[in-house]
C-alpha positions in Angstrom: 109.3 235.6 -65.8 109.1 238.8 -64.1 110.7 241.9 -65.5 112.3 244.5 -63.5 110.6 247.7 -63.6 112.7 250.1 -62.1 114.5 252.5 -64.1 118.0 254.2 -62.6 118.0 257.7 -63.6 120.1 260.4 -62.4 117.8 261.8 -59.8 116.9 258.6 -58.2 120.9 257.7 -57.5 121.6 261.5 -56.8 118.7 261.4 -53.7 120.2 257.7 -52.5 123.3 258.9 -51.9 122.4 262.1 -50.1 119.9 259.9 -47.8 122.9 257.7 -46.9 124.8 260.4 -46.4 122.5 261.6 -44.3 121.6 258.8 -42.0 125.4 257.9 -41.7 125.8 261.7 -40.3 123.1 261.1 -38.4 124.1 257.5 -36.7 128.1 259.0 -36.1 127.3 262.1 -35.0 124.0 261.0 -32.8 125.8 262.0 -29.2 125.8 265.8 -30.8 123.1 265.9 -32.3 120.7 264.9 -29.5 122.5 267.7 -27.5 120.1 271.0 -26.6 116.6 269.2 -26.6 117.5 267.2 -29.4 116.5 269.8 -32.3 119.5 268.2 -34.4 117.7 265.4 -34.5 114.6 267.3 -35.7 116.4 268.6 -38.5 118.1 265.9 -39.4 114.3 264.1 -40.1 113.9 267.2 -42.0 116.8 267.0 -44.3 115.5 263.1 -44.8 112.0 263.9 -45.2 113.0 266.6 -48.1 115.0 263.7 -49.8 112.0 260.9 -50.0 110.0 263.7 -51.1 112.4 264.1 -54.2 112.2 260.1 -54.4 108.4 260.8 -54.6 109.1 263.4 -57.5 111.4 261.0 -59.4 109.1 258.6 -59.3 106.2 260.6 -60.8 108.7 262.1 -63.4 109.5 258.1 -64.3 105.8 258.0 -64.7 105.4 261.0 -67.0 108.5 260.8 -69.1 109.0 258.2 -71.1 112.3 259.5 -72.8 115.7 258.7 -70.7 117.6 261.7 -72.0 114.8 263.8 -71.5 114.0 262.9 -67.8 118.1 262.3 -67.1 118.0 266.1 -68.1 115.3 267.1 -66.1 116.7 265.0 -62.9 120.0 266.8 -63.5 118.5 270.1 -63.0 116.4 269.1 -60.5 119.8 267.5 -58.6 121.4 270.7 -59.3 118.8 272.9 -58.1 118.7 271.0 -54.7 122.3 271.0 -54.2 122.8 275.0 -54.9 119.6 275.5 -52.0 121.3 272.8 -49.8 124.9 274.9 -50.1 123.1 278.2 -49.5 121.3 276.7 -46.5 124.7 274.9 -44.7 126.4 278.3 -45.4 124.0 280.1 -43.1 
């Protein structure tokens, strides 16, 4: 039988809901942000691209760490970290 190798941590759940988030801001509010040349768009794929990037990072950290409460602490700071740099940059 096949086991299931994927481990939830904190991180990985953290960076799935802010890509939904982001491609359900992106498919409601598609009209505006196509406007000017598009450049919405542009950093829209940005704010995406960021976000598999820290899916990329989980992953190696699932690799690396084998202890949950060590890597759940590790993803909250991480998912902390990103949200205080996403808040500075929206408040811009």
């Amino acid at each position: 039988m096949l086991k299931k190798t994927t481990k939830w941590t904190v991180l990985k759940g953290y960076l799935l809901v802010y890509l939904t988030s982001c491609l359900i801001f992106t498919i409601v509010k598609w009209k505006t942000l196509s406007d000017a040349e598009g450049w919405g768009v542009v950093y829209m794929v940005g704010l995406i691209g960021i976000g598999l990037f820290g899916l990329i990072i989980d992953f190696i950290l699932t690799l690396i760490i084998k202890n949950k409460k060590i890597l759940n602490g590790i993803g909250i700071l991480i998912a902390i970290g990103f949200s205080i740099m996403l808040f500075m940059e929206l408040k811009q």
